[in-house]
C-alpha positions in Angstrom: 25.3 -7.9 -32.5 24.2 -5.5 -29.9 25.0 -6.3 -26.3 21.0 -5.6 -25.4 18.7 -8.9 -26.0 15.4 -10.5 -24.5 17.1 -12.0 -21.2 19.0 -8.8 -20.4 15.4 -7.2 -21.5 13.3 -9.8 -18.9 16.3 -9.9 -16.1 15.7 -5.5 -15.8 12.1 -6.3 -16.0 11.7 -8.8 -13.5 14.9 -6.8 -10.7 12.4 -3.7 -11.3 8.9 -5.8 -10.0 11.2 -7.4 -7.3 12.0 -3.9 -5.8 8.1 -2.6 -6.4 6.8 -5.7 -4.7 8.7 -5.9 -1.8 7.5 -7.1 2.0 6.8 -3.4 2.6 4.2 -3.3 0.2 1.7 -6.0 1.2 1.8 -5.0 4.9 1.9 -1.2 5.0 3.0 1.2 7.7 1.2 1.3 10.9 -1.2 4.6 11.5 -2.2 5.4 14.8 -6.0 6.7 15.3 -6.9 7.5 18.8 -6.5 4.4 20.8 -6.3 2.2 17.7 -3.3 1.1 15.5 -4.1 0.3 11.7 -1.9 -1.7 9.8 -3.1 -2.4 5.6 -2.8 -5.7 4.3 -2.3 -5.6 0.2 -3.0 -7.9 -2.3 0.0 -7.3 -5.3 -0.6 -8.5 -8.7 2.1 -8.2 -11.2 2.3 -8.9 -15.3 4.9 -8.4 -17.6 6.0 -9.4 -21.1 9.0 -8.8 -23.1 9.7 -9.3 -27.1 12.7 -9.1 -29.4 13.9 -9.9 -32.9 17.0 -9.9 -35.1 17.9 -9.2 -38.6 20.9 -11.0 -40.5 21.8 -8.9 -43.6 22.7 -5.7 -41.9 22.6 -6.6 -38.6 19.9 -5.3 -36.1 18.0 -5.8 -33.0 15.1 -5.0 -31.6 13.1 -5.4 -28.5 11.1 -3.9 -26.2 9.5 -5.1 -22.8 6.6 -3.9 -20.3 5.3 -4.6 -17.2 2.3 -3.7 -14.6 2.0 -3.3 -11.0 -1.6 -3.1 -9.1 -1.3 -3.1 -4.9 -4.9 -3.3 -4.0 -6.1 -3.1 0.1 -7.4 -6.6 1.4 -7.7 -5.9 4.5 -6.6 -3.8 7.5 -5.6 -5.4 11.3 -6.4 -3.5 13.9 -4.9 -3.5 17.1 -6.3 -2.0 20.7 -6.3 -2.4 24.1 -9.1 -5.5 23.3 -6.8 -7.3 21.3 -6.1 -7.7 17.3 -8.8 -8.1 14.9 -8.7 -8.1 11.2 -11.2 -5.8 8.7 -11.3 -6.8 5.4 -11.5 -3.8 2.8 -14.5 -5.9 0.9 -15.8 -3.2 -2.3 -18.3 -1.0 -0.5 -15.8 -0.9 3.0 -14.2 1.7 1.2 -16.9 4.2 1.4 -18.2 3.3 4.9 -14.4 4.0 6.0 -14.5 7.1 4.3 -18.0 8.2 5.9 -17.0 6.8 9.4 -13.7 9.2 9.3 -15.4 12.8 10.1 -17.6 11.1 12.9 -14.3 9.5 14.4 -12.7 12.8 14.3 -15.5 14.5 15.8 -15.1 12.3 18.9 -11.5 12.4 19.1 -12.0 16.6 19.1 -14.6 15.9 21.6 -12.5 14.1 24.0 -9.3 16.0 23.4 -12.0 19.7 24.7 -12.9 17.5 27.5 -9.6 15.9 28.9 -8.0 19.5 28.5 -11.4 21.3 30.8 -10.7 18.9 33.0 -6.9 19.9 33.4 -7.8 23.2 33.4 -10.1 22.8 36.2 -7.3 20.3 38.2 -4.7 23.6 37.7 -7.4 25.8 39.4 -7.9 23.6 42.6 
């Protein structure tokens, strides 16, 4: 008999979603934005399934397994000088995130031209 079968089949499947779905993945890295820290909360959902069968006469195996990963954004918790607050990512925050991002750059350009005038004009004095 070959030394593969279903629980060596299920024990990879389920040591490979264990390293996918680790702490790391349902609270993401931190990101910085101006005065603001954004850290992503996930939602993980996982499925697998495995199979296998044998054969007498001649001897024979064979098996076969799969599985599925899906990390989805819940939410994000911000942090500022105010304090922490938590944004969910409901369907739709998605694209007001997206169409907020060129006006939040603006204003960071904005007050990046005006702190460095006002250097510039400190230097002079």
């Amino acid at each position: 008999m070959p030394s593969n079968n279903v629980a060596e089949i299920l024990q990879v499947l389920v040591s490979e979603l264990k390293q996918m779905a680790r702490t790391e993945s349902i609270i993401g890295e931190p990101v910085k934005a101006g005065d603001k820290t954004f850290v992503p909360v996930c939602t993980i959902s996982v499925g697998f399934g495995a199979g296998g069968g044998s054969k007498d006469a001649t001897s024979g195996f064979g098996g076969g397994g799969g599985a599925g990963l899906r990390i989805e954004p819940t939410a994000f918790i911000v942090m500022d000088k105010d304090g922490v607050s938590l944004l969910p990512a409901k369907r739709g925050s998605w694209e007001n995130l997206v169409e907020a991002i060129p006006g939040a750059i603006e204003k960071l350009s904005k007050l990046k031209e005006k702190k460095a005038g006002g250097d510039k004009a400190a230097e002079e004095k």
